[in-house]
Each structure stands twice: as structure tokens, then as C-alpha cells.
C-alpha positions as CSV (number, residue, x, y, z in Angstrom):
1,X,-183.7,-28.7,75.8
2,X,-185.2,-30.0,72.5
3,X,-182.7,-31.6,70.5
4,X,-184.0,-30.1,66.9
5,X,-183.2,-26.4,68.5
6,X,-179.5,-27.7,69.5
7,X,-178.9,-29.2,65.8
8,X,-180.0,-25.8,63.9
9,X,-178.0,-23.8,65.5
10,X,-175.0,-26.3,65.0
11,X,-173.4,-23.7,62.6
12,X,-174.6,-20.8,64.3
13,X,-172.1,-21.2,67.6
14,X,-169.7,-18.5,69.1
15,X,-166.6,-19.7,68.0
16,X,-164.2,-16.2,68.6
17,X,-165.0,-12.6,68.5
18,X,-163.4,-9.4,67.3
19,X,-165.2,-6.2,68.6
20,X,-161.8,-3.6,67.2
21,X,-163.6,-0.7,69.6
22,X,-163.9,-2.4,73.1
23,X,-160.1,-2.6,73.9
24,X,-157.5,-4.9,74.0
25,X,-158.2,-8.2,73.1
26,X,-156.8,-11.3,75.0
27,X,-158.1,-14.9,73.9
28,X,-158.2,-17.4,76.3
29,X,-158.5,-21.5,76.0
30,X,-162.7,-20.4,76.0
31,X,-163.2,-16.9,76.7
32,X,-162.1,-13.9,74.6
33,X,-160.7,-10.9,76.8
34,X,-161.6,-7.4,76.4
35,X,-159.8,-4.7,78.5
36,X,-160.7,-1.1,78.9
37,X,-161.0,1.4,81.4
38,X,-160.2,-0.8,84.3
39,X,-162.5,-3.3,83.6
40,X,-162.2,-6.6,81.5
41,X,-165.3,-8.2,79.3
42,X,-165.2,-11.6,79.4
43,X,-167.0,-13.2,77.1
44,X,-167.5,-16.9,76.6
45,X,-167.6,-18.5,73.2
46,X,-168.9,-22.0,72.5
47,X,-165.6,-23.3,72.1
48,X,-164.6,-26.2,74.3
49,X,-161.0,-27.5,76.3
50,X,-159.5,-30.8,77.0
51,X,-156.0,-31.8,78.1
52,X,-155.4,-28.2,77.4
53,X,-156.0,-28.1,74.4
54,X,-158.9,-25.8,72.1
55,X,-161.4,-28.4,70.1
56,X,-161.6,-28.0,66.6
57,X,-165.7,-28.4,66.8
58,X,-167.8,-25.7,69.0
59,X,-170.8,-26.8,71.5
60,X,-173.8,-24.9,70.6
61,X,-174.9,-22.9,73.9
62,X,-172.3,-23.6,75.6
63,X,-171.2,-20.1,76.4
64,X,-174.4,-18.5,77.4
65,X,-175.1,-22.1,80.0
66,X,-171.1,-21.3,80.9
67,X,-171.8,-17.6,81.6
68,X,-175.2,-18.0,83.6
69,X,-173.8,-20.8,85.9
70,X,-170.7,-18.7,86.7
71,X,-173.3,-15.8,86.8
72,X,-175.6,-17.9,89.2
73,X,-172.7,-19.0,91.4
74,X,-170.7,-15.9,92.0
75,X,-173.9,-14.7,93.7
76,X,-174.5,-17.4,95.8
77,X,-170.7,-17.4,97.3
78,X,-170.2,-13.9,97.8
79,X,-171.3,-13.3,101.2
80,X,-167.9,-15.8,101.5
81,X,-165.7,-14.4,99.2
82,X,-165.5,-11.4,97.2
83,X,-165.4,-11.6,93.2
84,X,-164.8,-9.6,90.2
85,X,-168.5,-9.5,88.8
86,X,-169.8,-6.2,87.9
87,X,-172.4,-7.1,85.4
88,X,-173.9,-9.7,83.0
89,X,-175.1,-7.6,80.1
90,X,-175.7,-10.8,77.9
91,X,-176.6,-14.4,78.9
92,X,-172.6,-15.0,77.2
93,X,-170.6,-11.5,78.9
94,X,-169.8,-11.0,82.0
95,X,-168.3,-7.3,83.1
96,X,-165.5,-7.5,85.8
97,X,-162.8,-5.3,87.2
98,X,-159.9,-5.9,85.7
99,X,-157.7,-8.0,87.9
100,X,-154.0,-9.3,88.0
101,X,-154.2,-13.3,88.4
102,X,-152.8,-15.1,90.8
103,X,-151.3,-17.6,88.9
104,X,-152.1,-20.9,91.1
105,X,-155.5,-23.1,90.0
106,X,-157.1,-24.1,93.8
107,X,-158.5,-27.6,93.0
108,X,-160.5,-29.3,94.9
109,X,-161.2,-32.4,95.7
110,X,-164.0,-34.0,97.9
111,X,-163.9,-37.9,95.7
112,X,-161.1,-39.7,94.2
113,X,-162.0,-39.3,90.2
114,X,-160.2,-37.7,87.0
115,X,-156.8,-37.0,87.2
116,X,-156.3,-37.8,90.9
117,X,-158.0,-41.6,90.0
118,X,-155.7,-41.3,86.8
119,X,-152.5,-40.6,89.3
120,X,-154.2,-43.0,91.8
121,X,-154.6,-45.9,89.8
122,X,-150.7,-45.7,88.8
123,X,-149.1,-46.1,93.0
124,X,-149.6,-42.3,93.6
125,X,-150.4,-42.3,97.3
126,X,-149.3,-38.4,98.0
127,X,-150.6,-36.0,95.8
128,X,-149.8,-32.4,95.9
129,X,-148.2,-33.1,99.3
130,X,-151.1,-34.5,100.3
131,X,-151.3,-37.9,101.5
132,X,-153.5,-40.6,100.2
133,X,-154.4,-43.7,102.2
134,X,-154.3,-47.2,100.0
135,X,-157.6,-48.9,99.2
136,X,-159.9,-46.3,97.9
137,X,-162.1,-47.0,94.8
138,X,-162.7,-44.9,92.1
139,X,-165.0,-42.5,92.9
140,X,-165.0,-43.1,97.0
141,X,-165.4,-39.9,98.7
142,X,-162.3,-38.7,100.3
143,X,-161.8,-39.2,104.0
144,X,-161.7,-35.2,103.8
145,X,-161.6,-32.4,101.6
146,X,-158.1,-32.3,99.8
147,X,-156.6,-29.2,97.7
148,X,-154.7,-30.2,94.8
149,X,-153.1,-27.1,93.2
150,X,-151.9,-26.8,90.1
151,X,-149.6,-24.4,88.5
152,X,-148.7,-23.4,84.2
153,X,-145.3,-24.8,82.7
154,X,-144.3,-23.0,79.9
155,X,-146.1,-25.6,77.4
156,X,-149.7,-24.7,79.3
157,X,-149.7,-27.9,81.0
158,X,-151.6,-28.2,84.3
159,X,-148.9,-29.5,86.6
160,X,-149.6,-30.6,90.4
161,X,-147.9,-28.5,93.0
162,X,-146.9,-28.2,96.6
163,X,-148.2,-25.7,98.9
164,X,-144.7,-24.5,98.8
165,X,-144.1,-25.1,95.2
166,X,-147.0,-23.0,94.8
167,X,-145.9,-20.1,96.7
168,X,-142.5,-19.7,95.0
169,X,-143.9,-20.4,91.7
170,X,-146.9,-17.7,92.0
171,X,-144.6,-15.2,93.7
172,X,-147.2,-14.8,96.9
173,X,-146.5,-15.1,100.9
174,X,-147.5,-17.8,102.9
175,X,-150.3,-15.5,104.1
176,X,-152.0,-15.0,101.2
177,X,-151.6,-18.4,100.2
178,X,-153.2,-19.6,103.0
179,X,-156.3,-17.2,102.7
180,X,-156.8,-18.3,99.1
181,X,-156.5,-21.8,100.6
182,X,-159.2,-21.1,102.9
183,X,-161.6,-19.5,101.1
184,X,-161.2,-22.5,98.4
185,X,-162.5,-24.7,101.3
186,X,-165.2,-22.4,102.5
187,X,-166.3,-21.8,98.4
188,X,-166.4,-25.7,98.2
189,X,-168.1,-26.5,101.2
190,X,-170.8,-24.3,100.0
191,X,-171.1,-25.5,96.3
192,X,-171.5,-29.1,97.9
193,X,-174.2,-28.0,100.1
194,X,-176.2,-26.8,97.5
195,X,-175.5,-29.6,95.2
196,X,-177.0,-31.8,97.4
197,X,-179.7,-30.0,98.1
198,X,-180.5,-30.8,94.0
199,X,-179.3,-34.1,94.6
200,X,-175.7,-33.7,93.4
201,X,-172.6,-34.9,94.9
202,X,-169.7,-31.8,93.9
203,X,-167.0,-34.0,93.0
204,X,-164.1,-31.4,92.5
205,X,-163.8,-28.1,91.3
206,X,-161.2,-25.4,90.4
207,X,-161.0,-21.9,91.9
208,X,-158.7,-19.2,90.7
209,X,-157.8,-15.7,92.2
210,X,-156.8,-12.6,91.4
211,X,-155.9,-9.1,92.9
212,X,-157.7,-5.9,92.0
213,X,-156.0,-2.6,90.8
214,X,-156.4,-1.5,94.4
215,X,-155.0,-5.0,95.9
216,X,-157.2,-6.8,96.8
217,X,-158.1,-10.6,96.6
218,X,-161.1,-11.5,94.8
219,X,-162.4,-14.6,93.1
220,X,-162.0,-14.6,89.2
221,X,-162.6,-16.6,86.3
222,X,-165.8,-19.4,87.0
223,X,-167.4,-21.1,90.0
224,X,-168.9,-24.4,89.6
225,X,-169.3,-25.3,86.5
226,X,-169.5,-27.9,84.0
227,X,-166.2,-26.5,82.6
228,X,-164.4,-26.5,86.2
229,X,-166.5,-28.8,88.2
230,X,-167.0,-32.3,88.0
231,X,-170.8,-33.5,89.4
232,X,-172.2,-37.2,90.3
233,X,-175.6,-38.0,91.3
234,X,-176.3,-38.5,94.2
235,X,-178.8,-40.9,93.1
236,X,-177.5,-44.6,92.6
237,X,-173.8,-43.3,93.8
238,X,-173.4,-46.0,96.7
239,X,-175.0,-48.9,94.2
240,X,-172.7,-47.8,91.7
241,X,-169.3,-47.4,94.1
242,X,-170.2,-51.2,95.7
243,X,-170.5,-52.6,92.0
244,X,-167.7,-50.7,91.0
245,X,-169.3,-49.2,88.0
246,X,-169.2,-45.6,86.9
247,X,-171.1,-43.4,88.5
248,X,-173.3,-40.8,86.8
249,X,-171.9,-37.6,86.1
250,X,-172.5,-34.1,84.9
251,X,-169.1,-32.6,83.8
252,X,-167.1,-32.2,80.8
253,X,-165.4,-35.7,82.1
254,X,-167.1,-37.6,79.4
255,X,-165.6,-35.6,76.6
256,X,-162.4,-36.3,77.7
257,X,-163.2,-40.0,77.7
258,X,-164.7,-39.8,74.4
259,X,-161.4,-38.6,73.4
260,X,-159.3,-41.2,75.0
261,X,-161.7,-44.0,73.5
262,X,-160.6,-42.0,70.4
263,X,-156.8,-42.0,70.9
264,X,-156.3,-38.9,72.1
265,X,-155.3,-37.5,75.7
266,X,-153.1,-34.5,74.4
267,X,-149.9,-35.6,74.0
268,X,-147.7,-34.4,71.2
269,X,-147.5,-36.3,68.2
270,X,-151.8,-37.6,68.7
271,X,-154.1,-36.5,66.2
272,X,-157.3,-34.3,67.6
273,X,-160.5,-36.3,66.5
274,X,-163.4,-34.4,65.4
275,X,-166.7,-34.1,67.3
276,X,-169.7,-35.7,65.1
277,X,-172.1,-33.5,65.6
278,X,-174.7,-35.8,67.0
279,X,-172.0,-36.1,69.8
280,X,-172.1,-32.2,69.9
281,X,-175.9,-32.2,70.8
282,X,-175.1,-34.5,73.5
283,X,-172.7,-31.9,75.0
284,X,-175.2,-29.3,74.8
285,X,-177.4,-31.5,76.4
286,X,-175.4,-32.2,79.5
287,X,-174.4,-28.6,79.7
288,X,-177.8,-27.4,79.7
289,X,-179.2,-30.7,82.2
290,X,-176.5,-29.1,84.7
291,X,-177.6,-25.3,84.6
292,X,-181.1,-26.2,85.1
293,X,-180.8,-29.0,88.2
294,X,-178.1,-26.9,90.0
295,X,-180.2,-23.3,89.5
296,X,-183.6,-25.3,89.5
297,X,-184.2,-22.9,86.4
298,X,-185.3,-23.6,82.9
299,X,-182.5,-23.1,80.6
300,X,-184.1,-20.1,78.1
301,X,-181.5,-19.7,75.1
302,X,-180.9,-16.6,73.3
303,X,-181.6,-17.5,69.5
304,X,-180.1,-14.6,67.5
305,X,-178.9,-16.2,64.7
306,X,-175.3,-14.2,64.8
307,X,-174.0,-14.3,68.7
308,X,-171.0,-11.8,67.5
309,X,-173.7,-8.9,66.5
310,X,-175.9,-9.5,69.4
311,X,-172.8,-9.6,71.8
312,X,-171.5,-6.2,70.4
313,X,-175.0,-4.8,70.3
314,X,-175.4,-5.4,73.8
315,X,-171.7,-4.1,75.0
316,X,-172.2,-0.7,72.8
317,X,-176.1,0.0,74.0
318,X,-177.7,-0.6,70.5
319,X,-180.7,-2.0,69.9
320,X,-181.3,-5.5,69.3
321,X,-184.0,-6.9,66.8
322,X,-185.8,-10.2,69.1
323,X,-185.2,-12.8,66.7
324,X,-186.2,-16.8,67.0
């Protein structure tokens, strides 16, 4: 994507939205909530997470790359597991049934990287209950598939659980556990064959579930993305592992080390740095690099120059003026 379209519309980004006549309104770390009718509108701004917490600066596109990768992924998987997709009216909204969420974050993990490298790196050898053998590099793919769940304290913080801790936290049976479980292997099997197939490696991801206002289990939220996903190329990755280098990656894994380097891994009493802005072109960048090798489609952004007013015209049926 052309670097001069990213750095105009550096002040024209998504950063919230307040649409009074579409129902409740729930904001979330990056997408605000709408509720009504039995369905929820999700839409996703340009604002962007680390360590759990909100960035001051937005990434321009972000939302609508965000949106169309979910978009693009929950079709793909559900002939494995059912989701909450009902529309996408706008390359940032996605229209869902309204869902209860299990609260549990499936994480999975297919290399040793991120936190688990962090955890590593420090003696951890059993992880989530799951054990690690010793001598593994940073970045070495896992003997096997691990799942890593994680659970919300009360401060938002991601915290590693049990499978048991898990199920007495969340309030679910074994059972159901063990389904979600399942179909959080069978989701990341499939998102690591097709990254391959572009010549990604799927690193680890996040899956969370929910239950419909009839019951049933369905797959909510995002499916491998740059937000929930962590991608290295496949290209150079055994070169790289031997020479114990960093590997190549498509994720949101170099903001958060952009933010170390800067003193910050959210931890009370740090000071947020700001983005520079040619550092938020580089985001976009990445973002937009991921959507178009794992879809193997070019990346065609939406210019209106206010998101909000095209977002609500698009959720209320109005008509929408082509601007570019």
C-alpha cells in the first residue's frame, strides 16, 4: 500500500464511535459494541492494544484490514466450527448474533515465541499445565500443538490458566471445555495449513467463544489476525532459528517490542510512549502486507474522509457519496 495514502489519512483514523440510535453501546480494548434486537454490531476502530492496554495514537486502516481478515477467516473455518457472523455491511462492521462469552481466551501455540519465550526464558518449563521440555530456542516449533488458556483478573490482565482453573473460573463443565478445546485445535490446524500454503508459518493465535441466545457454542470475536495471531515466514525460518536471530514476522509482536525498547511493557507506574507517526505508517504497512499474503487479495481501502458518517450511513441504509 503506497505510503503517501497511509500518511494523509493519518488524522482521518476511527478512533471511537457514537451512533445514539443503534442500541446499547459497549467499548471494547478495539471494537465498539452495539446491541439491538438480538444482534450485536461490531465495529472495529483503528485503535490499537498492547499489554492490555489502549494506545494513545490510532493505526490508519487498521480496522477495515482487522474486519476483512476476521471477515475472510470466519468463512474459511466454518465448515469446522460454527460462528456468530451474519453480515459485513462495511469493510470495518461486522453483524453478529448477539452472544454471551465464554470467558476463557483458547491460545494457541504451535512455536515457542511471545509470552511463552518471555515465561520460557525465565525456568518456566510447565506452562498452563502443560509441560515444556528444556532446550528449545526461541522460535523452535513445538514438539506439538500446546493450548495455553488464559483467563481476566479483575485489573484486565491476561493470566495463564489450568484446564481446570479454567473451568471453575469460566463457570463451564468439563464437556464443554473440552469441545471448545477441540475445536481450538481443529481452527488452528486449519489456519496453519493455509498459511503455509502462502508461505507462513501460524505461530500462535487466540480463539474465544461464546453461546448464542438459543445455547449454542459458536466462535466469536476474530480469527487469525494480525491483532490475535502471531505469523513468521516461512522463508529463511530454519537459517534464522540455526543463527539464532529473529525470525521474520507479521503480527503486532513488533509494536510491543517497540514499546519495550521504549520502557514500557504495561506495568503501573511506566509512562505510555507515543507512536511517531512514521512508526504509524509502518503498522499500517504490516497490517495491510498480512491481509493481502494470507487472502492473496489486494488490500482496496475505503477513503471516505469521516469513517464515523460512512459507518452509520451504511448501518442505517443511506446513501453514501463515493469519495477518494
Amino acid at each position: 500500500m503506497d505510503a503517501q495514502i497511509i500518511d494523509r489519512h493519518l488524522d482521518q483514523t476511527l478512533r471511537r464511535t457514537e451512533f445514539d440510535d443503534l442500541g446499547e453501546r459497549v467499548q471494547g480494548k478495539v471494537r465498539d459494541n452495539y446491541r439491538r434486537d438480538g444482534r450485536r454490531i461490531l465495529v472495529t476502530t483503528d485503535r490499537i492494544s498492547a499489554f492490555d492496554h489502549v494506545l494513545a495514537q490510532t493505526i490508519p486502516f487498521k480496522g477495515q484490514v482487522l474486519n476483512q481478515t476476521a471477515a475472510y477467516f470466519f468463512k474459511a473455518t466454518a465448515d469446522l466450527v460454527p460462528n456468530h457472523v451474519l453480515s459485513v455491511p462495511d469493510p470495518n462492521v461486522t453483524v453478529a448474533r448477539e452472544c454471551t462469552p465464554i470467558p476463557v481466551e483458547f491460545v494457541m501455540r504451535g512455536y515457542l515465541a511471545g509470552h511463552a519465550w518471555r515465561e520460557y526464558e525465565r525456568g518456566v518449563r510447565t506452562l498452563c499445565g502443560q509441560d515444556l521440555p528444556d532446550g528449545l530456542r526461541r522460535s523452535e516449533k513445538l514438539p506439538t500443538p500446546i493450548l495455553t488458556p488464559t483467563t481476566k483478573a479483575e485489573e484486565g490482565h491476561d493470566q495463564d490458566v489450568t484446564r481446570e482453573e479454567a473451568i471453575a473460573s469460566a463457570g463451564i463443565d468439563p464437556a464443554t471445555y473440552d469441545q471448545l478445546a477441540d475445536w481450538s485445535l481443529q481452527l488452528f490446524r486449519r489456519g496453519s495449513e493455509m498459511a503455509a500454503e502462502q508461505g507462513l508459518l501460524l505461530v500462535d493465535t487466540k480463539y474465544e467463544f461464546g453461546r448464542t441466545q438459543e445455547g449454542d457454542l459458536v466462535l466469536i470475536d476474530e480469527v487469525h489476525t494480525p491483532d490475535s495471531s502471531r505469523y513468521y515466514y516461512q522463508d529463511g525460518y530454519q537459517e534464522r532459528l540455526r543463527r539464532g536471530e529473529p525470525q521474520r514476522q507479521l503480527s503486532k509482536e513488533f509494536v510491543r517490542e517497540w514499546l519495550m525498547d521504549h520502557g514500557f511493557q504495561g506495568r503501573e507506574g511506566q509512562e505510555m510512549p507515543d507512536l511517531p507517526d512514521a512508526f504509524r505508517t509502518k503498522v499500517t504497512k504490516r497490517y495491510v502486507e498480512l491481509y493481502e499474503i494470507v487472502t492473496g487479495a489486494s488490500f482496496d481501502p475505503e477513503l471516505h474522509p469521516n469513517p464515523e458518517e460512512r459507518i452509520h450511513a451504511a448501518l442505517v441504509g443511506e446513501p453514501l457519496v463515493a469519495t477518494s
